[in-house]
Structure formats: structure tokens, C-alpha cells
C-alpha positions in Angstrom: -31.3 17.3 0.8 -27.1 17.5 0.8 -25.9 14.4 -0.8 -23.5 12.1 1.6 -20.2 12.8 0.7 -17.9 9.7 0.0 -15.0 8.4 2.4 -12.0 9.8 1.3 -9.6 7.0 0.1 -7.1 6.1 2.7 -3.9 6.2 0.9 -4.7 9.9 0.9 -5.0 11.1 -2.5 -7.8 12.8 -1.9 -10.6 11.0 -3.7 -13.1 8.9 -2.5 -12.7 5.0 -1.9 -14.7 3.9 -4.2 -12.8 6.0 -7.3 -9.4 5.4 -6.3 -8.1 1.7 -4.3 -11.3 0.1 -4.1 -11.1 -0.3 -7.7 -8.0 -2.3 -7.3 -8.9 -3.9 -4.2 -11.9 -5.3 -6.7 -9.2 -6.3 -9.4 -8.4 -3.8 -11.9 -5.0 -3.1 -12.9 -2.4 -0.6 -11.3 -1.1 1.4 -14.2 1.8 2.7 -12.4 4.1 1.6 -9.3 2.9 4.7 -7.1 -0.7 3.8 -7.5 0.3 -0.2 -6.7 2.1 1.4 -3.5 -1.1 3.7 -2.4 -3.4 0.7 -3.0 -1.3 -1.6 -0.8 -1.2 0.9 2.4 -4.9 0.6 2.3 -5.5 -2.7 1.8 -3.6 -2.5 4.8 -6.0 0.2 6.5 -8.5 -2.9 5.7 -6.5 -6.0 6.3 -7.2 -7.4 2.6 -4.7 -10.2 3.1 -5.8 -11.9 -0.1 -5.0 -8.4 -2.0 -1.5 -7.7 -0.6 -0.7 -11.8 -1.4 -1.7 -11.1 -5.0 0.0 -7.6 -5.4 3.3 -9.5 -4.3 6.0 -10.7 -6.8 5.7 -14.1 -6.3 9.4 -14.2 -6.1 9.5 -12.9 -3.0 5.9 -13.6 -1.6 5.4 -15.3 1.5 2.9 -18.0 2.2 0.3 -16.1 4.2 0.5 -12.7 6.0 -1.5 -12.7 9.4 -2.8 -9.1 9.9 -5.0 -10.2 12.7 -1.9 -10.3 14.8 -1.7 -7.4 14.6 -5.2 -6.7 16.4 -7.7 -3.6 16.4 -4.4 -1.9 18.0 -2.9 -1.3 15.1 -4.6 2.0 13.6 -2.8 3.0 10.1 -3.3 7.4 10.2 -1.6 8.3 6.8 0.6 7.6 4.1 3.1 10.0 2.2 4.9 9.3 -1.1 7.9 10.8 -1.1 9.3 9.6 -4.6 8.1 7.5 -7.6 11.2 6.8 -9.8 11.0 4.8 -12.8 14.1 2.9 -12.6 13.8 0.8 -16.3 10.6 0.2 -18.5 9.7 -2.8 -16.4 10.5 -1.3 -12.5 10.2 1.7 -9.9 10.9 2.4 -6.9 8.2 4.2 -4.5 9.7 5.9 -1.2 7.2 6.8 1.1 6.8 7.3 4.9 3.6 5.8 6.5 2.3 6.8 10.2 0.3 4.7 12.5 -0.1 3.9 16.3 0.1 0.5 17.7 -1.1 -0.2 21.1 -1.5 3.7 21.4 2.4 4.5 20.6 2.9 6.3 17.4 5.3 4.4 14.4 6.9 5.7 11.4 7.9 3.3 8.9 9.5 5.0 6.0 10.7 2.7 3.4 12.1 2.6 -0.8 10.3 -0.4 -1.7 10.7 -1.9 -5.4 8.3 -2.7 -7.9 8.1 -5.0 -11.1 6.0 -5.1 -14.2 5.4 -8.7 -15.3 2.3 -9.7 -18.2 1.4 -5.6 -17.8 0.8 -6.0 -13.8 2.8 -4.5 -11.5 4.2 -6.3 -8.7 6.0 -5.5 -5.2 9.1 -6.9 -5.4 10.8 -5.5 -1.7 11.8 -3.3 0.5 15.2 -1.8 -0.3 16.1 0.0 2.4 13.9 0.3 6.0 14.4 3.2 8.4 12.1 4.0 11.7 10.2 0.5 10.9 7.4 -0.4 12.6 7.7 -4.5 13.2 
């Protein structure tokens, strides 16, 4: 009898769920901007509101995120990192581009977002620059 094979992690790095974001989504600690940025997309993928309000520099936070808006239309398809840059020993910046369709209609939104380590936790801090967004 074939063992079932584990759901690849959405963020795409090619391991399962359970070994890669859920991990994160369950409270341990990103070690590095690019794996905060790969956990974030698919808390997205699974509308963890409570994770993406935690994982946000409360500098720049807001109050509540409401990714039921959004509906069943939104369908996130994949996520590519493009660059992770070490800017200082306390921030990065993570380029990536991320693909979904909403409503059936295909979106890019390809974004340099920054990231900050406060108390050993790393934080997003922004988006620095926004190109093809999907609203």
C-alpha cells in the first residue's frame, strides 16, 4: 500500500505544508525575511487573517484585514521570489511576483516589500514599490 503523499506547500518551495509554512502558521519563528515572505502568500492561499496581523510590523499594521471580501473568487496560483537582499543586520527586502485569478481574470502583483527584525522576529514592514498590483 503507496503511502499518501503530502500537499505541497503553497508558497511553492516544493515541500510539503506541514514541513515548510504550516509550521509558522502554528507559531514558530521565520529565520529569514524570504521564508517570512513565502509564509505570508500562503496564509494568504488560506485566509489566516490572524497570522498576516501578527507577521506585520505593528508600525504599519492595520486594524483588521478582511479577506472574505475578497470571496471564493480570488484563487492565489503561485508565488515567485525573485530577490532576497539583506539590506542591514536587522532588514531585507524580498521581491517577488505572485499570480492569481479573481473573478476568473488573471493578476500579477509583483512587489519589493521590506522586512524588519525586532526581539529575533521578523516583521513586514511595506511594500516599496508596486507594479501590475492586483487591488
Amino acid at each position: 500500500m503507496k503511502k499518501p503523499v503530502p500537499a505541497a506547500c503553497p508558497c511553492g518551495s516544493d515541500r510539503p505544508y506541514e514541513e515548510c509554512c504550516g509550521p509558522l502558521h502554528q507559531g514558530t519563528v521565520a529565520t529569514d525575511a524570504e521564508i517570512l515572505m513565502r509564509s505570508r502568500y500562503s496564509a494568504y492561499v488560506f485566509k489566516l487573517e490572524a497570522y498576516l496581523l501578527a507577521s506585520w510590523h505593528a508600525s504599519t499594521r492595520p486594524p483588521h484585514l478582511d479577506l472574505d471580501a475578497a470571496g471564493p473568487a480570488t484563487k492565489w496560483l503561485d508565488l515567485r521570489i525573485q530577490r532576497h537582499e539583506i539590506t542591514a543586520p536587522d532588514s531585507a527586502l524580498v521581491e517577488f511576483v505572485a499570480r492569481c485569478k479573481v473573478g476568473g481574470r488573471a493578476h500579477r502583483l509583483h512587489e519589493v516589500s521590506r522586512f524588519v527584525r525586532e526581539g529575533g522576529r521578523w516583521y513586514y514592514l511595506d511594500a516599496e514599490n508596486t507594479r501590475d498590483g492586483v487591488g
